[in-house]
C-alpha positions in Angstrom: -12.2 3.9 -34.1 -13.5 0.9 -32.4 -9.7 -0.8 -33.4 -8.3 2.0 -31.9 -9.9 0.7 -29.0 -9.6 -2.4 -29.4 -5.7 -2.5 -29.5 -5.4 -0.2 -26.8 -7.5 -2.8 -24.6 -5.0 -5.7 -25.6 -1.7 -3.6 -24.8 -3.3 -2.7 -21.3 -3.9 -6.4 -20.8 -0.1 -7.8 -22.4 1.5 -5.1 -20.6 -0.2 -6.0 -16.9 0.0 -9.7 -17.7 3.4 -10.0 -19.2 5.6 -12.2 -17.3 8.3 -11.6 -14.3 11.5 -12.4 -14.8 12.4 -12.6 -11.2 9.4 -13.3 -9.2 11.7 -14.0 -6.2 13.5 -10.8 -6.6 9.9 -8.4 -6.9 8.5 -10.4 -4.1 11.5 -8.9 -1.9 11.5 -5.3 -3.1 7.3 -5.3 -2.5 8.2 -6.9 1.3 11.0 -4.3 1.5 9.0 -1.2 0.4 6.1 -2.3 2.6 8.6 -2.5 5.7 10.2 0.9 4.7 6.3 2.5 4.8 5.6 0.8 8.1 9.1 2.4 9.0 8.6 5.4 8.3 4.8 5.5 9.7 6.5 4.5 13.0 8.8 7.7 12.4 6.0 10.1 11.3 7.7 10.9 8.4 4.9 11.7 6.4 7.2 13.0 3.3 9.3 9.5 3.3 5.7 7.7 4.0 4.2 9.3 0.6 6.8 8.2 -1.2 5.4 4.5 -1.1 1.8 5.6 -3.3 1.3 6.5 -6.8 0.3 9.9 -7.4 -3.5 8.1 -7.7 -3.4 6.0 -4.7 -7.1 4.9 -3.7 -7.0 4.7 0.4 -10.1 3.0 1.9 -9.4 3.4 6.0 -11.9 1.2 7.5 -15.2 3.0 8.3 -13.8 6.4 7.0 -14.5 7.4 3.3 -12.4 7.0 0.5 -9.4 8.7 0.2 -8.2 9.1 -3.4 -5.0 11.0 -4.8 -1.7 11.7 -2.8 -3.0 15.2 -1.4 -6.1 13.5 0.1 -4.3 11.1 1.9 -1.3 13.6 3.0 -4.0 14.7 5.0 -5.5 11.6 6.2 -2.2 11.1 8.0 -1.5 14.3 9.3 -4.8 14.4 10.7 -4.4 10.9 12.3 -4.4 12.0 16.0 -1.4 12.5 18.6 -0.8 8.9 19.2 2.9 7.7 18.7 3.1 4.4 16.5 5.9 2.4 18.3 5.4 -0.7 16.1 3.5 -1.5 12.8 3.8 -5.0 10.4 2.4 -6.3 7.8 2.3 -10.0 7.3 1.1 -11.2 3.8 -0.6 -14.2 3.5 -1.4 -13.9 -0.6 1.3 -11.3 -2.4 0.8 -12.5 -6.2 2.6 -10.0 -8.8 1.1 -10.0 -12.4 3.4 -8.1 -14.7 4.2 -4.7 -13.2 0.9 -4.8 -10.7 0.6 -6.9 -7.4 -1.9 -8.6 -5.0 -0.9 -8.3 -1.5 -3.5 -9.4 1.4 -2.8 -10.4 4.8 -2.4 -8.8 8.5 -1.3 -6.1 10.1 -0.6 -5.2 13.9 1.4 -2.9 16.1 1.2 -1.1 18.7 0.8 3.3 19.6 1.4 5.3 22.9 -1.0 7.4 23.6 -0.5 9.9 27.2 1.4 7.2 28.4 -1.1 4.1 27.6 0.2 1.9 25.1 -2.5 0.4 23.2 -2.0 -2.7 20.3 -4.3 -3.2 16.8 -4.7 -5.4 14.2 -6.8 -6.1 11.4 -6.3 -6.8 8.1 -5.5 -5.4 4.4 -5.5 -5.3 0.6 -3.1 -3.3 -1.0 -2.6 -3.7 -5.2 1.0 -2.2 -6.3 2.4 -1.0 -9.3 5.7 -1.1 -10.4 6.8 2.5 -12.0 9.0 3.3 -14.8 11.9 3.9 -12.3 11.5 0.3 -11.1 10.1 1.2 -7.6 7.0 -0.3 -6.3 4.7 1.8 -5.2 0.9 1.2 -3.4 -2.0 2.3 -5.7 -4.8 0.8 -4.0 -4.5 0.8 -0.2 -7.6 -0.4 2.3 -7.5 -2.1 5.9 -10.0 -2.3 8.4 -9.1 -3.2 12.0 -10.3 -6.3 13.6 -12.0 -6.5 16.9 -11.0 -8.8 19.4 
């Protein structure tokens, strides 16, 4: 039994620390899926928007609870207010991929509309993704919490 274990400890750990073959390559498609989700935020297309989480996503919006598992945070954003997202970024300043999982921190900002007020917000993130068996990346952990000025 405790081999069992054992074994299935060290594939976990080969199979998240195996190494990239094109580190240049997965750094683009994790920049490109993480401009698609801003995209599509901006759009309020909430079906296009899930598409960038793993069916277990963990969502930490700062000071709100945790938000954990697709359906959970489906509803987060459709419950996110009126407000019109005109622009949304993230900047990275760490995105570090280990095997088929990635560190990304860094900064976000943009900018909503609100009854004719436009407002702008930053703050700043830490998202882990996970490469799936279809070769998409895909956020599994996603938390932010917005930075007063």
């Amino acid at each position: 039994m405790k081999y069992t274990f054992l074994f299935a400890l060290i594939s976990i750990f080969s199979a998240c620390s195996s190494p990239v073959e094109n580190i240049e390559q997965e750094t683009k498609a994790i920049l490109e899926a993480s401009k698609a989700f801003s995209q599509a935020y901006m759009d309020k297309d909430l079906e296009k928007q899930m598409t960038y989480y793993t069916d277990d996503i963990v969502n930490i919006p700062g000071n709100r609870p945790m938000l954990i598992g697709k359906e959970a945070v489906a509803n987060y954003w459709r419950q996110s207010g009126n407000a019109k997202v005109i622009a949304h970024k993230s900047t990275p300043s760490e995105l570090e991929i280990i095997g088929n999982m990635a560190k990304d921190y860094g900064y976000y900002e943009g900018r909503s509309v609100r009854d004719g007020d436009t407002t702008s917000f930053r703050g700043h993130y830490l998202i882990t993704w996970k490469k799936g068996d279809d070769g998409q990346w895909r956020m599994s952990a996603d938390m932010w919490a917005g930075l007063n000025d």
